[in-house]
Structure formats: structure tokens, C-alpha cells
VODREN-120541 format. One record per residue (C-alpha): residue number from 1; residue in three letters; x, y, z. Coordinates in steps of 0.25 Angstrom, whole numbers. Example, Ala and Ser with C-alpha at 12.3 -4.5 7.8 and 13.67 -1.06 7.14 Angstrom:
REM residues 2
   n res     X     Y     Z
   1 Ala    49   -18    31
   2 Ser    55    -4    29
This chain:
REM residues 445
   n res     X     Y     Z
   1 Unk   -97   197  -360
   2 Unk   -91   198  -373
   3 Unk   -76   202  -375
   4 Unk   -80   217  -379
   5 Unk   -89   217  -365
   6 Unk   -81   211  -357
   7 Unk   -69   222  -361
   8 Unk   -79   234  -359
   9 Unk   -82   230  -348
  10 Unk   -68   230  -344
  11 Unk   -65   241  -348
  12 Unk   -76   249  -340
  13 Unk   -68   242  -327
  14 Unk   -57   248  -333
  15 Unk   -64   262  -333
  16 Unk   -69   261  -319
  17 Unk   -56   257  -312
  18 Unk   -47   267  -320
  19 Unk   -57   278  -317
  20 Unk   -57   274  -303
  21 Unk   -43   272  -301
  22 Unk   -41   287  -308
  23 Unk   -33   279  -319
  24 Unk   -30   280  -332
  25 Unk   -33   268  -341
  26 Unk   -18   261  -348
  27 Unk   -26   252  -356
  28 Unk   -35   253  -369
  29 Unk   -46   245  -362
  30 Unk   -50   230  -367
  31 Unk   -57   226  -380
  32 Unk   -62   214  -384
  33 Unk   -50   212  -390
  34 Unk   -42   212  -375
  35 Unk   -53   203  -372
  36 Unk   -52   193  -383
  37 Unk   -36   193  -379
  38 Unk   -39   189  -365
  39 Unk   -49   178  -368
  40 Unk   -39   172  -379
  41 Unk   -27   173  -366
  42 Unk   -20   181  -375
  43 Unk   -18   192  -363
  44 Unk   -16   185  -350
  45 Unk   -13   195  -341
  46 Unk   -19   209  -345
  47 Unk   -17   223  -338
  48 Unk   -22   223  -325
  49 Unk   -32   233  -328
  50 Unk   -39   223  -337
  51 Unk   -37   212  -327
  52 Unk   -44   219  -317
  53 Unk   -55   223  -326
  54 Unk   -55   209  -334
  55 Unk   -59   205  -318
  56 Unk   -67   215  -314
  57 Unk   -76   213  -325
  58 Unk   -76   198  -324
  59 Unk   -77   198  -311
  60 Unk   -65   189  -308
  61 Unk   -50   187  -307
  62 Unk   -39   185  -315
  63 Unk   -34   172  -315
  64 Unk   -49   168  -318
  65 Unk   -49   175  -328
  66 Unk   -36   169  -333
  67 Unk   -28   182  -333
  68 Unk   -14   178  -328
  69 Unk     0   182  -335
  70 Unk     6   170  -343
  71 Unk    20   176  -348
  72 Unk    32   172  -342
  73 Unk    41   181  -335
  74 Unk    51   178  -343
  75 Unk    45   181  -357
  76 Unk    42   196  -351
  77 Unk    57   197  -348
  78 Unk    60   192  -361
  79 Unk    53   202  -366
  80 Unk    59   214  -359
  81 Unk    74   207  -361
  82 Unk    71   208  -377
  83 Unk    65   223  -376
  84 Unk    77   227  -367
  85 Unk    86   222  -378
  86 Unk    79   230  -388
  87 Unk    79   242  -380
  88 Unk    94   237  -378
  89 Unk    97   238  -392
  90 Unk    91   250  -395
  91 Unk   102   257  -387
  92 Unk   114   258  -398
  93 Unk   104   264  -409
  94 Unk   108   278  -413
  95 Unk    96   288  -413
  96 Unk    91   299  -422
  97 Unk    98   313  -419
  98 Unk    91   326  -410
  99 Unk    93   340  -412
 100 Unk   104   345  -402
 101 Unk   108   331  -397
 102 Unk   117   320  -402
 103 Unk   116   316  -414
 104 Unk   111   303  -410
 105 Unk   110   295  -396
 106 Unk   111   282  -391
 107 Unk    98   275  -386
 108 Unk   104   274  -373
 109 Unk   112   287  -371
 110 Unk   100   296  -367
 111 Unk   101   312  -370
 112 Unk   113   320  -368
 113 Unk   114   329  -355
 114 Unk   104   339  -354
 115 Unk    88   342  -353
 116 Unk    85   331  -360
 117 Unk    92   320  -351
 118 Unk    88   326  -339
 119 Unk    73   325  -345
 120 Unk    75   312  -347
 121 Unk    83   306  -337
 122 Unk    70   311  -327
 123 Unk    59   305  -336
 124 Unk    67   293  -336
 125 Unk    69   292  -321
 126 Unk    55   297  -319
 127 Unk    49   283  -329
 128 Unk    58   275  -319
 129 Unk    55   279  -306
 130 Unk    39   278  -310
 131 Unk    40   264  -314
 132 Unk    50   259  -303
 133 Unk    43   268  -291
 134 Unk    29   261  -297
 135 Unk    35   246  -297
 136 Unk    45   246  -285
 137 Unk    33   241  -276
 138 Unk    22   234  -282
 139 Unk    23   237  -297
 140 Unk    17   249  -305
 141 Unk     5   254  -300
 142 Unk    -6   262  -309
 143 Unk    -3   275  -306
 144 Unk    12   271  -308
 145 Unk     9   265  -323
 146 Unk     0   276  -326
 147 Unk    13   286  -322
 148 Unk    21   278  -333
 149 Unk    11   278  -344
 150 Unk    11   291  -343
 151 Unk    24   293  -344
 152 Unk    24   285  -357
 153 Unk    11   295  -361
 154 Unk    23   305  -358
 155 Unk    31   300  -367
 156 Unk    23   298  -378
 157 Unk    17   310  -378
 158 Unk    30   319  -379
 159 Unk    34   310  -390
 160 Unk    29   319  -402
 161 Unk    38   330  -396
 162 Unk    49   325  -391
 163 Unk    62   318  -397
 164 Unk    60   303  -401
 165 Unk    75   301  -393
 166 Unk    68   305  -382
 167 Unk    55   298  -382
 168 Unk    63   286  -385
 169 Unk    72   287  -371
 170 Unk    60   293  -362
 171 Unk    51   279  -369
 172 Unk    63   270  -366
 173 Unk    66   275  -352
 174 Unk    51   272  -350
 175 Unk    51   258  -356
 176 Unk    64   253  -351
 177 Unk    57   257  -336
 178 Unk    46   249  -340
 179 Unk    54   237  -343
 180 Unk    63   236  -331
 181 Unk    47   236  -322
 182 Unk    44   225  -330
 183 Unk    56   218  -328
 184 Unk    51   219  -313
 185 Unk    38   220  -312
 186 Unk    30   207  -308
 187 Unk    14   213  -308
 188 Unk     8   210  -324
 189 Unk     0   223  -323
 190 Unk    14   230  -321
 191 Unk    21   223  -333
 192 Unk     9   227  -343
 193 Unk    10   241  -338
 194 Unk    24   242  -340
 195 Unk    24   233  -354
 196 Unk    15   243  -361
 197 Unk    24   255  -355
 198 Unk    35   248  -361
 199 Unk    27   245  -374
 200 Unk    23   261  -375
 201 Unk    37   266  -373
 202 Unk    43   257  -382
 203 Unk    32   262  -392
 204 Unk    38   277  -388
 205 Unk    52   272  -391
 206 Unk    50   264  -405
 207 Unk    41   277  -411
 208 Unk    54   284  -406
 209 Unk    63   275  -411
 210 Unk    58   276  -423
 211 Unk    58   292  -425
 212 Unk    72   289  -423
 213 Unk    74   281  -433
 214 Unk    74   268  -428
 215 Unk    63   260  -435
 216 Unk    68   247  -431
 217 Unk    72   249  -416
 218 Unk    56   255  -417
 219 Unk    51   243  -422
 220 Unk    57   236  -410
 221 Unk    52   244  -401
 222 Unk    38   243  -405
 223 Unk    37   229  -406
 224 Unk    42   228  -392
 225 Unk    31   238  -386
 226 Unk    21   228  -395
 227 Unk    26   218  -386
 228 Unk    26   226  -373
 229 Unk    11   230  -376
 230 Unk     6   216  -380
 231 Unk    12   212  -366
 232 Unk     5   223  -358
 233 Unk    -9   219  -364
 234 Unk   -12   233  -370
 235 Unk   -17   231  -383
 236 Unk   -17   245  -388
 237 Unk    -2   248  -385
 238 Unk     0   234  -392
 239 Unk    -6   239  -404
 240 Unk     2   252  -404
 241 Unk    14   247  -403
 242 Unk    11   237  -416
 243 Unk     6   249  -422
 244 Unk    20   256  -422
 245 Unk    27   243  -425
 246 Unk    18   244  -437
 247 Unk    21   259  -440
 248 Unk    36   257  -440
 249 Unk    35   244  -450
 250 Unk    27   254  -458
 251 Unk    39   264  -459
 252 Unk    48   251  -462
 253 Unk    39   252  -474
 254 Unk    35   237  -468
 255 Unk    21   239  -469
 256 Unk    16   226  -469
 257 Unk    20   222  -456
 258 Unk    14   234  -452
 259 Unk     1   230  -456
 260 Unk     2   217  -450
 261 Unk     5   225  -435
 262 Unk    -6   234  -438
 263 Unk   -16   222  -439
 264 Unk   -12   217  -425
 265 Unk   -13   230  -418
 266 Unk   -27   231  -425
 267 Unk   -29   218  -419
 268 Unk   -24   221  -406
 269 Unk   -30   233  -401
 270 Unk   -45   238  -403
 271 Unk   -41   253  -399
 272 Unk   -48   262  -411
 273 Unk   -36   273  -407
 274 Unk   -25   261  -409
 275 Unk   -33   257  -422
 276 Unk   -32   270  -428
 277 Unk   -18   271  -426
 278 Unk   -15   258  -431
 279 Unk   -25   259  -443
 280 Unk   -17   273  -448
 281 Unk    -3   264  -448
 282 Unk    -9   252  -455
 283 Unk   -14   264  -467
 284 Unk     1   265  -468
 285 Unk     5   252  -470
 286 Unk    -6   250  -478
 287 Unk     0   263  -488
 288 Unk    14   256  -487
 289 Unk     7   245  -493
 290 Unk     3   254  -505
 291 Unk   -14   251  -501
 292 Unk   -21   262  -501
 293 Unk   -34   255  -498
 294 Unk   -27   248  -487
 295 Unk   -23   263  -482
 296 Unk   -35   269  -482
 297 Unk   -43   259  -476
 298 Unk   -33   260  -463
 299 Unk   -36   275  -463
 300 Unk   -49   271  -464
 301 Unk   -51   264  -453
 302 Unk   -41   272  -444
 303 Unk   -52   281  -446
 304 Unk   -63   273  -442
 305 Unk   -55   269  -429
 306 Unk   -52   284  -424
 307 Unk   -66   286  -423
 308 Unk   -68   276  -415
 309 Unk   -57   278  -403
 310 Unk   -67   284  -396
 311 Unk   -58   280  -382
 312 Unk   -45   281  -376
 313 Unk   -33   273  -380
 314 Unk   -21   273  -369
 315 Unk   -11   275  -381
 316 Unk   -18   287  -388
 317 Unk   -25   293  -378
 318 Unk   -18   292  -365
 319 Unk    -3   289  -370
 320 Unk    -6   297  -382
 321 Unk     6   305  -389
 322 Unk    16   295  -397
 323 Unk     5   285  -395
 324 Unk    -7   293  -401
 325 Unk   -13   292  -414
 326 Unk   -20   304  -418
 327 Unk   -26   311  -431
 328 Unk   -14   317  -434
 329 Unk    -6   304  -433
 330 Unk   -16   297  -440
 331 Unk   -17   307  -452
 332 Unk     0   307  -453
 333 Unk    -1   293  -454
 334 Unk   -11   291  -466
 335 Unk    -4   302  -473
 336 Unk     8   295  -474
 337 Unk     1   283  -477
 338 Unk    -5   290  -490
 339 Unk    10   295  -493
 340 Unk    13   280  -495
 341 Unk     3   277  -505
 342 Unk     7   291  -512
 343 Unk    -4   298  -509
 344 Unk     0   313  -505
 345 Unk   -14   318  -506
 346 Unk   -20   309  -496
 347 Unk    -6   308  -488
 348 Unk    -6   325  -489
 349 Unk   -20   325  -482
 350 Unk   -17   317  -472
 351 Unk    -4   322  -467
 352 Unk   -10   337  -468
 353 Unk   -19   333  -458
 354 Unk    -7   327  -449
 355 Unk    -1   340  -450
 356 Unk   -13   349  -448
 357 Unk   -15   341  -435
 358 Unk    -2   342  -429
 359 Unk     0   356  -431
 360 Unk   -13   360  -425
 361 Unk    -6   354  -412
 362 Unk     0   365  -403
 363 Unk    14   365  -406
 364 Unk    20   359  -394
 365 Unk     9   346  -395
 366 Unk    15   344  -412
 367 Unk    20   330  -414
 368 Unk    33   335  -422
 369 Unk    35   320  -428
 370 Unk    21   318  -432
 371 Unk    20   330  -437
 372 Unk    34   333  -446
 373 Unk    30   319  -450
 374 Unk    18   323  -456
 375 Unk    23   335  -463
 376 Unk    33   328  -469
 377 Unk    25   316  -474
 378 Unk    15   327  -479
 379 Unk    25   334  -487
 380 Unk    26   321  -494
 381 Unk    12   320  -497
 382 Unk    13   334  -503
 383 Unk    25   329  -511
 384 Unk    18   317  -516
 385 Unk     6   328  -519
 386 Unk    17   338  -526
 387 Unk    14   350  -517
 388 Unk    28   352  -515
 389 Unk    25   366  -508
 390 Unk    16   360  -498
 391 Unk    29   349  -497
 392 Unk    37   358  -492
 393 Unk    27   367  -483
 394 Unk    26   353  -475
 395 Unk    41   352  -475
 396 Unk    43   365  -468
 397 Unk    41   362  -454
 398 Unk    50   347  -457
 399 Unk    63   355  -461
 400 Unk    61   362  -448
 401 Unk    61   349  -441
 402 Unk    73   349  -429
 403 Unk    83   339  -433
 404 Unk    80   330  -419
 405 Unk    67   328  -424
 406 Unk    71   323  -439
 407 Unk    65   308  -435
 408 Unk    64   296  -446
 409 Unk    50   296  -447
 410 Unk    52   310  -452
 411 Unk    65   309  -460
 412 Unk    58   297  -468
 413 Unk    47   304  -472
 414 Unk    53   315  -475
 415 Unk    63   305  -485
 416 Unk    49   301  -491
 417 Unk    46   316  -494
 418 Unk    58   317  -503
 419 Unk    56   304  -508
 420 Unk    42   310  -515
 421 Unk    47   323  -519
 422 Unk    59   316  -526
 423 Unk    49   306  -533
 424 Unk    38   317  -536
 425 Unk    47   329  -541
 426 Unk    57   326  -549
 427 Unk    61   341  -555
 428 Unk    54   349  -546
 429 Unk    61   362  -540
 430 Unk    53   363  -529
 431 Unk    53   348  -524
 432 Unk    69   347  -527
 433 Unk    69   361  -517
 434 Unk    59   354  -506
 435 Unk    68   339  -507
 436 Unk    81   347  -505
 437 Unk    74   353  -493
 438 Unk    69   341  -487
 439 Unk    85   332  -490
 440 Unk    91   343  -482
 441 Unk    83   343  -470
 442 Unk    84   328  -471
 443 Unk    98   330  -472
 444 Unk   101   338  -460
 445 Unk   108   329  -448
């Protein structure tokens, strides 16, 4: 058989055993790629759904087919010591303020008394008990790691809606479970299980971090859920997480190290949903670069890629919310993109169609970061095209904004917004009346 042949064939095992076993599948399938990877013995020991396909298919066993794990103990303890120090000394870093709480929290102080603590304190004590009652025997079983997916599904899901504080703690809580398993567990399936749910909540908590304002402690976190995903053997999780280290060196205005992630995730996974995604980042660094060509040929080929992801992707499809990448998110990302090679045109098509497509959500499912992102980054492009009227109709709906959700990826672009009306109006009545508008709601505590 050839690698792509032996994968399909696989992955039909696959297929037959989740069906009969009434299961979900937790992983993207294998490609000639996860084949290639085995046959180089650059994976050892994959999940044990793969292992139990790889042999099924073959028709032997896995020593004889030189599956067996080859990392030391103490390298994976190394490992978890210097992610707990991380996690450690993320705990003295002051976060951004909510409406009606304190002005600012410790990472370790939790919420103040009321119905948000008792909210949390039982999801907490709920992710606890499902990990430790799954593993106080013979170590997590499927219906016990499909619970905790979909608790992570959980939270990713309510992360549009729901304060970045307290997607950070519920994704921690989550995480730091995971890890204390892992410390103990001693079944290889189990740790790769509990790896990637490490690597997903830590992916929760960098995007969190960084709505807060904490790029850097972001960028941490998401190279330790790069690690985390490598370790668990699931390609497509590996690839996201390189994805978001790339996005935040591209709001570092780093964007050549971006480029150089987003070609390793193009080389790592071969889901066309994860290839989309990661296309629509590199068109960004690409504008950051000032090449246009090098732009549009991204958005090009993104385009080329969503018609092709004619299947299901675990992170997309069946985690979905935080770790989807739809139209909408697509468009909002190549409109900024055109914004930094000054093209308000192309950028004002773009982000009207973001728009367009998150208001036409009923009202509870809208995305209020996305889309107040969006509006703002689109207020821009009308700058930039000297529609000042249709500026400010974009900015009513962000001067509205609650002052708990005024997050850095929205206060920064609005900073650029006056940054262009400043540079584009010089004696204009109406853009001197709109920029006073837009330094006092910027001013507001």
C-alpha cells in the first residue's frame, strides 16, 4: 500500500469502531503525512486509536511494528515542572477591569463573593471530580475523556459571550486538572488525552490573556499548548496553536516570525479547515510586510482551501466556538489586512460583510468582540475612504460598548481609528467633532 492507502484505510477502521462503539471521533483522521511521520519514527507511540487501527489493518501488533514510547519519564516531568512555573508566575500579573467588580484582580484571587463564585467554584469541582473519579482505578476511559472534551467544547463555545477573566479561570481550572492526571498517570493513551486537553485549554487561556492585555504571558501560553499538542500526536491541534503564536507576533507587528510559524503549520497539518484559517493569518503578515501580491495570493488560496473542507475537523466542527474559523472571521481578518496596506475600499468590503454576517445572528448567539472589532476596524476603512458619516454610524454601537468589555484588541484599533482621522482631516469640523467623540470614550476608566 501507499502512505495515502494505508491512511484510508485506517481511517475506515476508524469509522467502523467509533460507529460501533456509539463514539465520537477526538482525532482529525491520518494523512499520508501522519504516515510519512511513522515510517521516519518521528512519532513513536501514537494515540491508541491509531494503534489499534495501524494493527488492525496490518494485521499485527505493535511492537512489530516498532510502535513503543521512547521518552523518558523524566523529560515529561520536566516538562509539566516548567509549565507549572509558567502557570506560577502568571499569578502576580494585575488584569484588565469588569464592570461592577474590582478594578483589577489577581490571577489567583478568584471572584468576589456572589453568583459568579458559586458558578465557578461548581464548574471547577465538577472538572475535578470527572478527571480523578475516571482515573482513581484504571485510568480514563472513553466515555470519561469524551466527558472532558466536552467540557472543554463547553468552554470554548461560551467564550464569545462571556467575560475573558472568566474564560481564563474556568480554562485554567481545566488545565491545572489535566496536569495533576498526568503527573500520575502511567497508560500512554491517557497522557495524549490529557496532553491535548492541556494544549486546548491553554489555547483558551492565551486568546484570553491576550484580550486582557497581556500579549506576552499570551505568547507563553501558546507555545506551551504547541508543545502539549506535538506531544499528544494530533497534528491539527498542533497546527492551531502555531497558528495563534503566529497571530500574536502579528499584533507585535512581528510579522516575519509569523510567516516563518505559518509555514510549519502548512507543513504540519493537511486539514483544508485548519489551512483556511492559517492562510487568512499569513494574508496579514503578508500586509504587514507592505506586499500586496503577497496578500492577495493568501486570500487567494484560503479561498481554494474552503471549498475543499468538505469534512469534519474536531477543532471546528466538534469543539467549535473560540476554535472555529468561519466566513465571518475570515472576511474581519482580510479586511484588516487591506487596512494595513491603506486600502479602505477593499478593507470597507470586507469588514461589511463581517458585520453583515454577525448581526444576522439571533442576538444572544453575536460574538460581541468579533463583532465590535469589526465595526471598529470598519469605521477605519471609512476613514481612510473619507466617509466620515458612515465612520461615525459604525461607531455608534462601540460608544455603547460596557466598560467590562473595553478589551486591548478593541482599544487598539480603536487607537488606529484616530490615528487615520488625525492623518487624513486636518481642519475638518466634522472629524475634529467624531475624534473628540472617540478620546472620550477612550478616556473613560
Amino acid at each position: 500500500m501507499s502512505r495515502q492507502e494505508l491512511a484510508d484505510g485506517c481511517n475506515a477502521e476508524l469509522n467502523r469502531r467509533y460507529e460501533a462503539q456509539g463514539r465520537r471521533p477526538r482525532w482529525a483522521g491520518m494523512t499520508e503525512k501522519t504516515i510519512g511521520t511513522l515510517e521516519r519514527g518521528e512519532i513513536r507511540w501514537p494515540n491508541e486509536d491509531y494503534r489499534r487501527a495501524l494493527c488492525a489493518v496490518l494485521k499485527s501488533d505493535e511492537p512489530s511494528l516498532g510502535l513503543y514510547i521512547d521518552r523518558p519519564g523524566s523529560m515529561v516531568q520536566g516538562d509539566q515542572q516548567s509549565l507549572k512555573r509558567e502557570s506560577d508566575s502568571s499569578q502576580h500579573r494585575r488584569v484588565g477591569s469588569f464592570g461592577g467588580r474590582h478594578d483589577a484582580y489577581e490571577y489567583g484571587q478568584g471572584f468576589p463573593l456572589g453568583q459568579e463564585e458559586l458558578e465557578w467554584s461548581i464548574d471547577r469541582s465538577a472538572d475535578q471530580a470527572l478527571i480523578f473519579a475516571s482515573a482513581a482505578a484504571a485510568g480514563l476511559d472513553a466515555q470519561s475523556t469524551d466527558d472532558l472534551f466536552s467540557r472543554a467544547s463547553d468552554i470554548a463555545q461560551d467564550y464569545a459571550s462571556q467575560d475573558r477573566w472568566r474564560t481564563f479561570v474556568r480554562a485554567k481550572s481545566l488545565r491545572d486538572s489535566a496536569f495533576e492526571q498526568a503527573a500520575r498517570t502511567k497508560r500512554p493513551d491517557n497522557l495524549a488525552d490529557l496532553y491535548l486537553l492541556s494544549a486546548l485549554n491553554s489555547l483558551l487561556m492565551a486568546s484570553a490573556a491576550f484580550d486582557l492585555g497581556r500579549p506576552s504571558g499570551a505568547l507563553r501560553l501558546a507555545q506551551g499548548a504547541r508543545t502539549l499538542a506535538g506531544l499528544s500526536g494530533h497534528t491539527e491541534a498542533e497546527a492551531w496553536s502555531i497558528g495563534l503564536v503566529a497571530t500574536l507576533f502579528n499584533w507585535q507587528n512581528r510579522p516575519q516570525e509569523a510567516l516563518v510559524e505559518i509555514e510549519r503549520a502548512r507543513r504540519l497539518t493537511a486539514s483544508k479547515k485548519e489551512l483556511f484559517r492559517i492562510l487568512n493569518i499569513k494574508a496579514r503578515s503578508s500586509a504587514l510586510l507592505g506586499d500586496r501580491s503577497g496578500t492577495e495570493d493568501a486570500l487567494g488560496e484560503a479561498q481554494g482551501c474552503l471549498a475543499g473542507a468538505n469534512f469534519g475537523s474536531m477543532l471546528h466542527d466538534q469543539i467549535a466556538g473560540e476554535f472555529g474559523f468561519d466566513s465571518a472571521r475570515a472576511s474581519a481578518c482580510a479586511g484588516t489586512a487591506w487596512l494595513h496596506l491603506g486600502d479602505g475600499a477593499a478593507a470597507r468590503s470586507y469588514l461589511e460583510a463581517a458585520v453583515a454576517e454577525y448581526e444576522a445572528l439571533p442576538h444572544v448567539m453575536r460574538p460581541w468582540a468579533p463583532l465590535t472589532g469589526a465595526r471598529v476596524d470598519l469605521a477605519t476603512a471609512c476613514v481612510m475612504s473619507r466617509d466620515l458619516e458612515a465612520a461615525e454610524a459604525a461607531f455608534e454601537s462601540v460608544f455603547k460598548l460596557e466598560d467590562g468589555r473595553r478589551i486591548s484588541t478593541i482599544t487598539g484599533r480603536v487607537d488606529a481609528t484616530l490615528r487615520q482621522l488625525r492623518s487624513n482631516f486636518k481642519n475638518d469640523n466634522q472629524a475634529r467633532h467624531l475624534g473628540s467623540r472617540i478620546e472620550s470614550w477612550s478616556k473613560v476608566d
